[in-house]
VOGU-3710 file (C-alpha; in Angstrom, 3 decimals, decimal comma):
1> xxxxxxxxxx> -4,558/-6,716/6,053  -7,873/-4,560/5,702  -10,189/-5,937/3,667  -12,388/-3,081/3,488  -13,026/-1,385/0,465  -10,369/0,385/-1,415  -9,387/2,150/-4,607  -6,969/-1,231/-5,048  -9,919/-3,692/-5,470  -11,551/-1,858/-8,262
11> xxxxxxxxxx> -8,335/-1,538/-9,833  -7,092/-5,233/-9,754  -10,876/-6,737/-9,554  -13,103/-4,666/-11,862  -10,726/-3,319/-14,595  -9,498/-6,260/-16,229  -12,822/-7,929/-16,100  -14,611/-4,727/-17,579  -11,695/-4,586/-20,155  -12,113/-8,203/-21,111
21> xxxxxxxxxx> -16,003/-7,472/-21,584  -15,252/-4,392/-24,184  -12,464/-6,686/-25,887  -15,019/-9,297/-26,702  -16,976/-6,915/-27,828  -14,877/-5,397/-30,042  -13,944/-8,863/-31,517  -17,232/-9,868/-32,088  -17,962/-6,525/-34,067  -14,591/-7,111/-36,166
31> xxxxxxxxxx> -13,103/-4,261/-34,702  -15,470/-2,238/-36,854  -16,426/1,055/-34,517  -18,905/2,656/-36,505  -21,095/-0,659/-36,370  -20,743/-0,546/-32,180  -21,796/3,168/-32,207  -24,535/2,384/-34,476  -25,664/-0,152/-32,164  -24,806/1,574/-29,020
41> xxxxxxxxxx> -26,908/4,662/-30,156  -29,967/2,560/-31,357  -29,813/0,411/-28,337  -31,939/1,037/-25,218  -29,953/-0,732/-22,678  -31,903/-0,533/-19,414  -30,297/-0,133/-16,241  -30,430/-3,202/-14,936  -28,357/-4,703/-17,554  -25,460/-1,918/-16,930
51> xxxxxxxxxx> -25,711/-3,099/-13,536  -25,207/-6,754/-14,853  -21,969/-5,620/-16,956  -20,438/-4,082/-13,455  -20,908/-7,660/-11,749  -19,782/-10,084/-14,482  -16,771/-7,341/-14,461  -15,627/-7,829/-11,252  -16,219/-11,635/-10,991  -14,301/-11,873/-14,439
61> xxxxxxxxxx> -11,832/-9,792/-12,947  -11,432/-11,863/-9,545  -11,367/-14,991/-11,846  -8,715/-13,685/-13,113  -6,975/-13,015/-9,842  -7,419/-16,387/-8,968  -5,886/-17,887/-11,395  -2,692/-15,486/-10,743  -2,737/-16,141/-7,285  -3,290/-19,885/-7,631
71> xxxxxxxxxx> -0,945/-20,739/-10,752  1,169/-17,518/-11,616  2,030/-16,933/-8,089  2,729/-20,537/-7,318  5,093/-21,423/-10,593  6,767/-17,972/-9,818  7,509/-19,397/-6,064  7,873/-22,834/-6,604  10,941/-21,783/-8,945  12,296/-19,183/-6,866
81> xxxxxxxxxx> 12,459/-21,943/-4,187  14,073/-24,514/-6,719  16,951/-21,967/-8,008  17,187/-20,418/-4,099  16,221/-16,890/-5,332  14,338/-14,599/-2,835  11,105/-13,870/-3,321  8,526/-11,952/-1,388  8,528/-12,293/2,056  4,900/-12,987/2,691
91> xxxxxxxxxx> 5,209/-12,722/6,868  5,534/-9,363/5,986  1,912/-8,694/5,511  0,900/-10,426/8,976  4,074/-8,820/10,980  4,617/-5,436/9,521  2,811/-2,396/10,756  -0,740/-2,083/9,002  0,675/2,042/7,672  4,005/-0,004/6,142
101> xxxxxxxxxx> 1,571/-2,343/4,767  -0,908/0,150/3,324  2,650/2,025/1,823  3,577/-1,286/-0,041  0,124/-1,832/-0,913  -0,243/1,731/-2,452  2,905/1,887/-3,632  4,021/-1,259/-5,727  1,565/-4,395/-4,856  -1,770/-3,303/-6,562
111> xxxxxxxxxx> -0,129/-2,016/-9,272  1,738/-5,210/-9,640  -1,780/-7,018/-9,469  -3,134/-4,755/-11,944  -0,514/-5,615/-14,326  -0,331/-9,103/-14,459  -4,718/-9,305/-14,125  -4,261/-7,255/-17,314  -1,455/-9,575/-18,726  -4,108/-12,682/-18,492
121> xxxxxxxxxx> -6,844/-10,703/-19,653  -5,452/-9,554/-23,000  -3,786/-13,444/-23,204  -7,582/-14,728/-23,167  -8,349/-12,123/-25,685  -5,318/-13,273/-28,066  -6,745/-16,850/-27,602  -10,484/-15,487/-28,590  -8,661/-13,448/-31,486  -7,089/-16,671/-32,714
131> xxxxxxxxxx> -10,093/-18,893/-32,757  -11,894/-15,972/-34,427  -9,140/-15,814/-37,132  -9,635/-19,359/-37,651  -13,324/-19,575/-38,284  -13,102/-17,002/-40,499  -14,628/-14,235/-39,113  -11,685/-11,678/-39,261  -9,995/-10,034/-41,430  -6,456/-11,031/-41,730
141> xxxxxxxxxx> -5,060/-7,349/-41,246  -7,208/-6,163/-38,609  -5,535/-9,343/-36,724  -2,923/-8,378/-37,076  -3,151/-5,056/-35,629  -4,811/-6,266/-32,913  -2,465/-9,169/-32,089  0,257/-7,066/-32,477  -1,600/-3,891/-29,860  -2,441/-7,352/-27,413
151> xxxxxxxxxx> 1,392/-8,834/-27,385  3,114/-5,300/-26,622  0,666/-4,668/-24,333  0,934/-7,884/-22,708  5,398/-7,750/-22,730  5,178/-3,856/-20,989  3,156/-5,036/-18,234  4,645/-8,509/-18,023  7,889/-6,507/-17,982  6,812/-3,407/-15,017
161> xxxxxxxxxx> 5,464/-6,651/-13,023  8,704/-7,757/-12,814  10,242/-4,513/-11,994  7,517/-4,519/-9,450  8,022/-7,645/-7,980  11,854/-6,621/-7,196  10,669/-3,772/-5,481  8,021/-5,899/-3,235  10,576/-8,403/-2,464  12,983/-5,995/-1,404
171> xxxxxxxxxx> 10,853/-3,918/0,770  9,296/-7,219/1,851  12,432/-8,949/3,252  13,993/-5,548/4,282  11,142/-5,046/6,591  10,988/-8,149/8,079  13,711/-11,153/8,372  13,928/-13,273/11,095  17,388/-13,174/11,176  17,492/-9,143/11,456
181> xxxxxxxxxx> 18,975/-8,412/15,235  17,324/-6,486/17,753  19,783/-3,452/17,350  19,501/-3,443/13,109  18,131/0,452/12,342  18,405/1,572/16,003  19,640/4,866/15,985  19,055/5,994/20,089  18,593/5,019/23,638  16,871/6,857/26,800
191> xxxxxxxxxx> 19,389/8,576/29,310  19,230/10,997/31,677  18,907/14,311/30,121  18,354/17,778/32,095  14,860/17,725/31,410  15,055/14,370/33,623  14,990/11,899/30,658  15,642/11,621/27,493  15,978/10,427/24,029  19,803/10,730/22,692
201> xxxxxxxxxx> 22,267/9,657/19,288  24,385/6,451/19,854  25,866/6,880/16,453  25,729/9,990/13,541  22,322/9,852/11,906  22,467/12,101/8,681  19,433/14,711/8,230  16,146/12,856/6,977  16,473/10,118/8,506  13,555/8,338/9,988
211> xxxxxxxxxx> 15,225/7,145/13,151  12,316/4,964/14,712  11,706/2,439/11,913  11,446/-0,688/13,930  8,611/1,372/16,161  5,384/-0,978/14,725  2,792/1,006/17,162  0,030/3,195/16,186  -1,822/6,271/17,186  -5,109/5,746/18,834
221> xxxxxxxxxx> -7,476/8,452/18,747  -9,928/9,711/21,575  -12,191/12,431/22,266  -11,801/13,990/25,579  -15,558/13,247/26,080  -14,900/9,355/25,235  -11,846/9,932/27,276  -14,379/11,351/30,251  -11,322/13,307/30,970  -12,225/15,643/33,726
231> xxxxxxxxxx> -13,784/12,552/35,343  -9,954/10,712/35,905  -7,886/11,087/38,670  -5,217/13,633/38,532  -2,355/11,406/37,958  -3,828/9,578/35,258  -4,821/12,946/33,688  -1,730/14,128/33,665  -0,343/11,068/31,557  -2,741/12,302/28,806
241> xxxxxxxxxx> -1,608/15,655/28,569  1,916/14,864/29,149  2,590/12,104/26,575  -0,610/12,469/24,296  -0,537/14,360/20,879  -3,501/16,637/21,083  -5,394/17,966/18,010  -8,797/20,150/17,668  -11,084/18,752/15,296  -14,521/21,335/15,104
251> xxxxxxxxxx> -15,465/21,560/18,428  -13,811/18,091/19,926  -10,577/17,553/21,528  -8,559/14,545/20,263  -6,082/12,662/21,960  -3,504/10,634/19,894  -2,184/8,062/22,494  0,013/5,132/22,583  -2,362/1,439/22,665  -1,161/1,617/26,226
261> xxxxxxxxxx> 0,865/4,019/28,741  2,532/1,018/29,473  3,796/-0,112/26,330  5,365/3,564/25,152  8,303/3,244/22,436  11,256/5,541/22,562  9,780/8,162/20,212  7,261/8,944/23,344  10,196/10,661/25,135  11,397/13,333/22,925
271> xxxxxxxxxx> 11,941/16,404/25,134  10,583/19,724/23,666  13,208/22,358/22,080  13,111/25,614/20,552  15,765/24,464/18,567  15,005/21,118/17,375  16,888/18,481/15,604  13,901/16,414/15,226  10,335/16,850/13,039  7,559/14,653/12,310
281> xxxxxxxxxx> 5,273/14,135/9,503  1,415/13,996/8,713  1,749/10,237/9,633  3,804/11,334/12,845  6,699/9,676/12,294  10,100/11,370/13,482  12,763/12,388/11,337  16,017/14,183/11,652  15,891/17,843/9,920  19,622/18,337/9,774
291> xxxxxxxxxx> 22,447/16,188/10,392  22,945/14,435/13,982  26,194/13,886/15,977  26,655/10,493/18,483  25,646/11,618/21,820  23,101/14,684/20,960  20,074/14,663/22,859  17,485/14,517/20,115  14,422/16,921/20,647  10,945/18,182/18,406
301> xxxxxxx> 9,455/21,165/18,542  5,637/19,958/20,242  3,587/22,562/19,032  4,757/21,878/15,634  2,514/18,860/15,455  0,537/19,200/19,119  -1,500/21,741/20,467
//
């Protein structure tokens, strides 16, 4: 997966660690607010100890990843194995395309995270709220307020992680299975077509349908300079213009283009149509705009998505 940076880190990471900071906090003021304003507006908090709140944040917060991913995770598996339910498919995330990855990712798998890194935070802060009761330092309704605001909290996301989860391990073994057959979600084949060749319908494929699913390639970009374009013989220049998508960006000219002319998937032989059957998305992945008979030769429109 890529590691780099992402909105999904400071989600999972830094938000339950920054919430666990303000909930001790507010249990060590007694929950009473005007006291924190009073001290926030007579404190002088210099910078470098805001900076110090951000980094205990996120290593709170990854501590509390860890012990999800080391002793949630592993009861949750460990009895999914022992009662032979499925569970997430975790060769998913090495095999699957890194787009279908980023789409699970973005879609249900932080937010899962997110929700059970804020389940164990507020559980901590029930245990601090319990040992504060007991000392003596609360009062008896303000617990239980605020046991009451941590346990609902704590059952809605316990509950849309597990809603989650059956959406992950869905996707996750829909996408890939090792016993899923080379012809499961193939929709076409290459024949000879007037234009010479191309792609055609082996069975009806109703409109919207994203008929290349199993296609795990990816667009690789190039400027025409990187490309040294003018600079190639003929025959491989050709290949570029014929099969490439080609965009403008300012004053460049970019090439989209398969990882290699030699490994081209099935998609790369659409023939061009006035009247198309066939559309693609910002992502560039085909669809069917209206329904599809067996045996239609299936065609795009190139200057809809190429100059």
């Amino acid at each position: 997966m890529n590691l780099k940076l992402k909105p999904g880190i400071f989600l999972t990471g830094f938000l339950p660690g920054f919430l666990f900071i303000i909930g001790c906090i507010l249990i060590y003021y007694k929950f009473d607010f005007s006291e924190i304003f009073d001290w926030i507006g007579k404190s002088n908090v210099p910078l470098s100890i805001g900076i110090v709140v951000i980094i205990l944040s996120f290593i709170i917060g990854q501590l509390f990843d860890s012990f999800r991913d080391g002793i949630i995770e592993q009861r949750i598996e460990n009895y999914c194995k022992e009662k032979k339910i499925k569970d997430i498919n975790w060769d998913f995330f090495n095999n699957a395309s890194e787009k279908k990855i980023d789409k699970l990712d973005n879609s249900y798998f932080i937010f899962y995270v997110l929700n059970l890194n804020l389940a164990i935070c507020l559980g901590f802060l029930t245990i601090i709220l319990l040992i504060d009761l007991s000392a003596g330092c609360l009062q008896f309704v303000k617990f239980i307020v605020a046991l009451s605001i941590f346990i609902i909290s704590i059952l809605l996301l316990v509950i849309d992680a597990v809603i989650l989860r059956r959406e992950i391990v869905r996707h996750t073994n829909k996408e890939v299975n090792g016993n899923i057959l080379p012809h499961n979600n193939v929709y076409s084949r290459i024949r000879i077509s007037q234009h010479g060749v191309g792609v055609f319908a082996i069975v009806d494929i109703p409109k919207g349908t994203y008929i290349f699913e199993g296609d795990k390639s990816e667009l690789c970009w190039f400027t025409e300079k990187k490309l040294a374009l003018s600079s190639l013989p003929q025959a491989i220049q050709e290949l570029y213009n014929d099969f490439c998508v080609i965009k403008t960006a300012g004053n460049q000219k970019l090439y989209g283009c398969p990882e290699n002319f030699n490994n081209m998937p099935i998609s790369w032989y659409l023939n061009e149509s006035d009247n198309p059957n066939m559309a693609c998305d910002e992502d560039f992945d085909f669809y069917t705009i209206h329904d599809v008979k067996a045996g239609e030769e299936l065609t795009a429109k190139y200057d809809s998505y190429s100059e």
